[in-house]
C-alpha positions in Angstrom: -4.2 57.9 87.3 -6.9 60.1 85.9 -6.6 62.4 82.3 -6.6 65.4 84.4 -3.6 67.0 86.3 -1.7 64.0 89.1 -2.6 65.2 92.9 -0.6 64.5 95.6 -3.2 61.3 96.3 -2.7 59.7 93.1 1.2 60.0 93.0 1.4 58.1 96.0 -0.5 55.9 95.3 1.8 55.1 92.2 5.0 55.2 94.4 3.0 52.6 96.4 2.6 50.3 93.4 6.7 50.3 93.2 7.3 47.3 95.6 9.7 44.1 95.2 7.2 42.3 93.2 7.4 45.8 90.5 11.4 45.4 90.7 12.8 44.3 86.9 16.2 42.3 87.3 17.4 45.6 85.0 16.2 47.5 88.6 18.0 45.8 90.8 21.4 45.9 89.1 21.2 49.5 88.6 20.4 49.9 92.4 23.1 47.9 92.8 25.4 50.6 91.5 24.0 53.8 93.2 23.8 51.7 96.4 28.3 50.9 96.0 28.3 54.6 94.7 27.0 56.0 97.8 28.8 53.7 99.7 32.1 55.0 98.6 31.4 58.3 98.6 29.7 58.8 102.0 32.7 57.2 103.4 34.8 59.5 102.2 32.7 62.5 103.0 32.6 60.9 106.6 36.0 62.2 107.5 35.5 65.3 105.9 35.9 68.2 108.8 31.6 68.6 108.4 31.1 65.1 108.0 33.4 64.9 111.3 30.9 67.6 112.6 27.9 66.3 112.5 29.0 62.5 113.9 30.0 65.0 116.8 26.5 66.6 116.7 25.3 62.7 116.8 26.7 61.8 119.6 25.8 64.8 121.6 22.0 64.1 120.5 22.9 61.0 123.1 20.3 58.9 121.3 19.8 55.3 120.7 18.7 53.4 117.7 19.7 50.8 115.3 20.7 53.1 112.3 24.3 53.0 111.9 26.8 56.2 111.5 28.6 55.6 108.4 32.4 56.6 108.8 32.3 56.1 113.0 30.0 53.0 112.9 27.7 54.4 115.9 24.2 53.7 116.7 22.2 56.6 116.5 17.9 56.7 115.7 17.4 57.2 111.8 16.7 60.8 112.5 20.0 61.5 113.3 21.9 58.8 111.1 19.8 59.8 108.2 21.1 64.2 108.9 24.6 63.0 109.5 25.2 59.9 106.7 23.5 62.8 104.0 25.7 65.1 104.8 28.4 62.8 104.4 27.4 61.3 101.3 27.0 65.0 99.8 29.8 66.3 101.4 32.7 65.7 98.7 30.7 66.5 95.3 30.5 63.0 94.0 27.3 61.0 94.5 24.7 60.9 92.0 23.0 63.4 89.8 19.8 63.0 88.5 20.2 66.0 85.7 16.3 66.6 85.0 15.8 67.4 88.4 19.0 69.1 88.9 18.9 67.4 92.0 21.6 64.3 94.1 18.5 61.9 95.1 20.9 59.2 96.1 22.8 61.3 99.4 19.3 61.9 100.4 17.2 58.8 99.5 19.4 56.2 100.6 20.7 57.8 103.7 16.9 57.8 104.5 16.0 54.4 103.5 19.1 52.7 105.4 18.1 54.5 108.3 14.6 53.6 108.3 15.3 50.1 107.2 17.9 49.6 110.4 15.0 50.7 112.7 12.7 48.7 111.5 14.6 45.2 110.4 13.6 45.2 107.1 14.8 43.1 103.9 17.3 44.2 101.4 14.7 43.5 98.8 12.3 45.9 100.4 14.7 48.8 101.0 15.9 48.7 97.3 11.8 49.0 96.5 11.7 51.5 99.2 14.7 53.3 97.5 13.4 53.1 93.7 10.2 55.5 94.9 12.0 57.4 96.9 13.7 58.2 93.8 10.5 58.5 91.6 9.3 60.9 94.0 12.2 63.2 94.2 12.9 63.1 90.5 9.3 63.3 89.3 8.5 66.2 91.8 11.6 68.2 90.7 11.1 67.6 87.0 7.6 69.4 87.3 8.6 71.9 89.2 10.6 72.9 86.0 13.8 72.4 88.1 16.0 74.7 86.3 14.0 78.1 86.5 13.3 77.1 90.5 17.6 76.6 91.0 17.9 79.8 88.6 15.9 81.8 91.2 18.1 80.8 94.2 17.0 77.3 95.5 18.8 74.3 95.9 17.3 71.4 94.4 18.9 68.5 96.5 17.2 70.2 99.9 13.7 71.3 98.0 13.2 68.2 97.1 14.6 65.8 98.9 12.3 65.7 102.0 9.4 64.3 99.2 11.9 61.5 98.2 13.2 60.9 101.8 9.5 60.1 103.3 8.2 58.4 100.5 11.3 55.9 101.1 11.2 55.8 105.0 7.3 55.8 105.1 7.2 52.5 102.7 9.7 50.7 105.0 7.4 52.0 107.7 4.1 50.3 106.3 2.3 53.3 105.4 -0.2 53.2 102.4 -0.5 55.9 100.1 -2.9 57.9 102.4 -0.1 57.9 105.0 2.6 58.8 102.6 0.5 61.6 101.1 0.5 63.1 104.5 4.2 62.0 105.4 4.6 64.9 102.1 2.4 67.6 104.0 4.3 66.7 106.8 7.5 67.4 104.6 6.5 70.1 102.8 6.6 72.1 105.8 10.4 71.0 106.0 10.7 71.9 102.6 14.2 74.2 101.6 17.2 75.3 100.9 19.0 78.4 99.5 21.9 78.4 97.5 23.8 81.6 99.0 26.8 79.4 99.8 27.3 79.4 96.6 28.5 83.3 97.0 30.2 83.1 100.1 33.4 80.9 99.9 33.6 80.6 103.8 30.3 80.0 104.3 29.9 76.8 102.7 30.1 73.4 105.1 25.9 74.2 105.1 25.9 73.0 101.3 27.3 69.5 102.6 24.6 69.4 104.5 21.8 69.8 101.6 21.5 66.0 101.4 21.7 65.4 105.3 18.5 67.6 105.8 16.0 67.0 103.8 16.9 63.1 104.7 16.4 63.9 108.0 13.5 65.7 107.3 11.8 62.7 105.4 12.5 60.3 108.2 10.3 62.7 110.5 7.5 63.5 108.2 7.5 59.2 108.0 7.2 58.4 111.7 5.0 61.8 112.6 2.5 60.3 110.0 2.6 57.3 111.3 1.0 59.0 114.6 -1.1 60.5 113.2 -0.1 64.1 112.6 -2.3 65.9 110.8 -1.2 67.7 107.5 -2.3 69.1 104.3 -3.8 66.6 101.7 -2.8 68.5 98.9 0.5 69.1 99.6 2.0 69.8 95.8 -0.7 71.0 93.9 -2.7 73.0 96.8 -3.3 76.8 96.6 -0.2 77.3 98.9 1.3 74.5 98.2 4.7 73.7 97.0 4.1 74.0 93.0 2.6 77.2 93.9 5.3 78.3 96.5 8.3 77.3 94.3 7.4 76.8 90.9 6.5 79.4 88.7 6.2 76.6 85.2 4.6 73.8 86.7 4.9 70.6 84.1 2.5 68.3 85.8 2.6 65.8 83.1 5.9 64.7 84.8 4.6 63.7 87.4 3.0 60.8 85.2 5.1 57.5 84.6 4.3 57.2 80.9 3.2 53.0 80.5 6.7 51.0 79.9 8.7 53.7 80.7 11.8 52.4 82.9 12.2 54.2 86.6 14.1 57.3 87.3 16.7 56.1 88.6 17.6 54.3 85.3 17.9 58.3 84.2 20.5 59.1 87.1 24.3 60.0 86.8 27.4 58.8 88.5 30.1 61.6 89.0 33.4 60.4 88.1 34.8 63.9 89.1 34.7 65.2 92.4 33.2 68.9 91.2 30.0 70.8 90.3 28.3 67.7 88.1 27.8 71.0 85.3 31.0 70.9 84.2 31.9 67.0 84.1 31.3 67.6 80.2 33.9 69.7 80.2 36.1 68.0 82.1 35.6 65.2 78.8 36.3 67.3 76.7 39.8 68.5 78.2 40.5 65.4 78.1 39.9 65.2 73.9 41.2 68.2 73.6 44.5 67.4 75.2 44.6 63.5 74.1 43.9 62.2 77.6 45.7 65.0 79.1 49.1 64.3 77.1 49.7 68.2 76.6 51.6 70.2 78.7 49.8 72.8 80.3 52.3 74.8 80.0 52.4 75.5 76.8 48.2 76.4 77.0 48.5 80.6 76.5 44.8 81.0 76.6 41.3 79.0 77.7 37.9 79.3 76.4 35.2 77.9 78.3 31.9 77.1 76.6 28.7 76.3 79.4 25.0 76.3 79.3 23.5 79.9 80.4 22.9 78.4 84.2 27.0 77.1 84.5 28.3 80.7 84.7 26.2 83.0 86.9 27.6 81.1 90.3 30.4 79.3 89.0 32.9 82.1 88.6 35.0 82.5 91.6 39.1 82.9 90.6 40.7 82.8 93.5 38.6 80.2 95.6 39.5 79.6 99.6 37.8 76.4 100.6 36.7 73.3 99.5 33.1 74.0 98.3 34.6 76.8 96.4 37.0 75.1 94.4 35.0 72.5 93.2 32.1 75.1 92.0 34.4 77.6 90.0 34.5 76.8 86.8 37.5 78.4 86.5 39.4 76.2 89.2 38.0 73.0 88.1 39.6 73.6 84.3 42.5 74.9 85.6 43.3 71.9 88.6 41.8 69.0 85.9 44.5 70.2 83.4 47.5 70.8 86.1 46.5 67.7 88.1 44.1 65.4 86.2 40.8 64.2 86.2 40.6 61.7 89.4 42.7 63.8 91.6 40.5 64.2 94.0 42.5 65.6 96.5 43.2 68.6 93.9 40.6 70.6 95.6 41.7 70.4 99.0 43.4 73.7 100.8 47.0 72.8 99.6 46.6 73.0 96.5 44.4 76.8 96.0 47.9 78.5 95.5 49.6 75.9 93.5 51.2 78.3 90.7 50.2 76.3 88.2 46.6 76.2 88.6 46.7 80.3 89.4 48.2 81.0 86.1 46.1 78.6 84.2 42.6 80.0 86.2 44.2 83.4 85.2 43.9 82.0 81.0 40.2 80.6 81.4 37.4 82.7 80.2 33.6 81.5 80.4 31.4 81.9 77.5 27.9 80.9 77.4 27.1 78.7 74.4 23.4 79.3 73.8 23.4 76.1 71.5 24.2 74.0 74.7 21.1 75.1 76.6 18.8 73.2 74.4 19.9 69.7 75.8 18.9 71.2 79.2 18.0 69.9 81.5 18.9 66.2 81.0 22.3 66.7 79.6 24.9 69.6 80.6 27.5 69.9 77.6 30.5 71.8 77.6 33.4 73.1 75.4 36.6 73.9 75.2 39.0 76.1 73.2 42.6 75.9 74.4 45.0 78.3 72.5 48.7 76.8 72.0 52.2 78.8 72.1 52.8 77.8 68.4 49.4 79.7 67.2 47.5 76.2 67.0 43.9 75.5 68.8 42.5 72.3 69.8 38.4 72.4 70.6 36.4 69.8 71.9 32.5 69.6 73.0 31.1 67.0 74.9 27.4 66.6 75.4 26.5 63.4 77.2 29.5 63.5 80.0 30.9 59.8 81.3 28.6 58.6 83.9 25.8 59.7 82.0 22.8 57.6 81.7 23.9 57.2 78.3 27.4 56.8 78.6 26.6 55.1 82.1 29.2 53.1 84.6 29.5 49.8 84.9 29.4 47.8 88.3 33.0 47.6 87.7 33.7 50.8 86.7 31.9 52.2 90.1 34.6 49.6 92.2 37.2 51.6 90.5 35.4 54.7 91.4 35.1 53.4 95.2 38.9 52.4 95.2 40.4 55.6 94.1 37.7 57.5 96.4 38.4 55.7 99.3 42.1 55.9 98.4 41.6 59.1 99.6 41.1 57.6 103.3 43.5 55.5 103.4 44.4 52.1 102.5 42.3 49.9 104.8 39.2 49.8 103.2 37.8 46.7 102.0 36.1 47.5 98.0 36.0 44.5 96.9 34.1 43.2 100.4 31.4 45.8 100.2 31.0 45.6 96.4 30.2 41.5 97.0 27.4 42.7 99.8 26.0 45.0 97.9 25.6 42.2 95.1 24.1 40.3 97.6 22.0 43.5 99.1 18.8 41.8 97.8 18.7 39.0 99.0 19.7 40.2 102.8 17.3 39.9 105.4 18.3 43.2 107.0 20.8 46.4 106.2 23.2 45.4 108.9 25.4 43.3 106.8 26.6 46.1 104.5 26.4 49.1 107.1 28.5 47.7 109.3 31.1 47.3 106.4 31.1 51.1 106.2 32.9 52.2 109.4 36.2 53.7 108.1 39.3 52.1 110.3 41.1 54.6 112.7 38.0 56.6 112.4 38.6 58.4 115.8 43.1 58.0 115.4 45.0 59.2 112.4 42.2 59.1 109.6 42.1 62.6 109.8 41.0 64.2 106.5 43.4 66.8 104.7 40.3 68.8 103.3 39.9 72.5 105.7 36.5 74.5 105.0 
């Protein structure tokens, strides 16, 4: 890459340089994990009512492919399995963050790249090179658009810019060189979206789930419209109307550089032990200090200070929440149905439980304050506080900075089976972990995706695996 400012050109050809000779063992471990973590949670998003929705939508698309529907198990083209696995893999708030970015590559990236790599019969060494770029390109693209100022004004990161990661992904396991990808991205930046007004409207929200399924979509059409050819803009980020200057208002283009020796981005990517808004996972740790590993009674909590980042308040503040989505982005909720019900419970968020009593009256003690002291370990780290004020007069506090799952404070391959078992508890008790978690080891040396995406059909699928979860 030249001294001056990255174009479009020479970032693809560097995601073209990622390939299975580039991958470090260090690489393929930690694709590993996101590649179980998405497994888990795409199955569980799968027979989620939207999840259920759009495998209806798949079928009446009456297409036919070699891309598997995770959840179902039907054969749809990638188009379509890469819209409706997204959306499932986004659709319970637990599949990876990449926090610089503010952005869930992995719902979008690897829906994409299974999809592409059914269609075509590639390796499981090339789709884990095809998924590495696919994450360079979302995260690196995100990071200098200056991601949080672009969410601040209304965007959703996850759609914006996820079509970039999804083509570059699908157009590698596609055989397109980096003149084909670059116009895959014009091709996508067309596609290019996403509004964050469900975050304001608790009933209008199953469109969220589908943040991921889009853009993944999206990416797999750029891919095969490039491939025939389809003309598009050459300069598709840094072009006078292109997307820095559509969407970005504090470009940082020296993110788009990978600095020499630096590891890939998706060595800098989260796993989300809770099923909530990844912004308040740090607070979620430091309940769990604060009430040594949730040994207090709640009860006996009279009053709840809650200390966020600037950017964890604005949208985040709804009291009385009435679906899903809802719950799991108020603040207020999420404190008050992590201290009544703990951590893991996943199910905590579902309809049932947005009247318990004891999650009103503690959501009725919580109080948001913005901690300007927390906003300077934006954007790569999202701390939180708490304050909880005792009937005997005494307060315990706790801050967190670097929340578990953190790059930092990262999980293990283990400790991601022991996320998929209690996530696909949710399901039922027929799933085999420990089978997928040995394919997935295996993933690199398969000679195509079918092994492990046939693995991901969810028994009863169409009988009495109904999910609980309304919205």
């Amino acid at each position: 890459m030249t001294d001056s400012a990255v174009n479009s050109l020479e970032l693809a050809q560097d995601m073209a340089a990622i390939d299975t000779a580039s991958l470090t063992p260090e690489d393929i471990a930690q694709l590993e994990r996101l590649i179980l973590d998405y497994t888990a949670v795409a199955m569980c998003g799968s027979v989620q009512p939207w999840g259920r929705k759009l495998r209806q939508w798949a079928r009446d698309q009456n297409t036919s492919g070699k891309a598997r529907l995770i959840g179902s198990g039907d054969l749809a083209n990638a188009a379509t399995a890469a819209l409706a696995n997204g959306t499932a893999a986004h659709g319970y708030e637990l599949d990876d963050t990449h926090e610089a970015s503010n952005s869930h590559p992995g719902a979008v990236v690897i829906s994409a790249a299974l999809a592409a790599a059914a269609e075509t019969g590639s390796s499981g060494l090339e789709t884990l090179a095809a998924i590495a770029a696919g994450y360079e390109a979302m995260a690196r693209i995100g990071r200098a658009s200056t991601s949080p100022e672009v969410t601040e004004r209304g965007f959703h990161a996850t759609c914006l810019f996820g079509p970039f990661g999804a083509a570059t992904a699908a157009s590698k396991l596609k055989g397109l060189d980096a003149d084909g990808l670059t116009r895959a991205w014009g091709l996508a930046l067309s596609m290019a979206g996403g509004a964050q007004q469900f975050a304001h409207e608790p009933q209008g929200t199953m469109v969220k789930r589908m943040h991921a399924g889009l853009p993944a979509m999206h990416g797999v059409l750029a891919a095969d419209l490039s491939m025939l050819g389809v003309t598009a803009p050459a300069a598709p980020l840094e072009g006078p109307l292109g997307f820095y200057h559509l969407y970005s208002r504090n470009v940082r283009p020296e993110f788009l550089r990978r600095a020499p020796g630096a590891p890939l981005q998706i060595h800098a990517v989260s796993f989300k032990p809770y099923s909530c808004c990844r912004k308040f996972h740090a607070m979620i740790d430091a309940l769990e200090i604060a009430t040594d590993h949730f040994a207090l009674d709640p009860e006996k909590i009279v009053k709840i200070d809650a200390f966020s980042p600037g950017n964890a308040i604005k949208k985040h503040a709804i009291r009385r929440p009435d679906s899903v989505m809802a719950a799991q982005y108020s603040m207020p909720y999420i404190v008050a149905a992590t201290l009544s019900k703990g951590p893991q419970n996943y199910g905590a968020f579902e309809a049932e439980f947005h009247n318990d009593p004891q999650i009103l009256s503690l959501i009725d003690k919580t109080e948001a304050h913005h901690d300007s002291a927390l906003d300077a370990h934006l954007p790569e780290n999202m701390g939180g506080g708490v304050a909880l004020h005792l009937a005997d007069g005494s307060i315990r506090q706790a801050e967190v900075i670097e929340a578990l799952g953190s790059p930092g404070n990262s999980l293990s391959f283990d400790g991601v089976v022991e996320k998929a078992r209690a996530v696909t508890a949710l399901i039922g008790p027929l799933i085999d972990v420990d089978a997928i978690a040995d394919t997935v080891k295996g993933f690199s040396d398969m000679d195509d995706v079918d092994a492990l995406t046939r693995l991901l059909a969810v028994p009863g699928y169409d009988g009495d695996a109904e999910a609980a979860a309304a919205e």
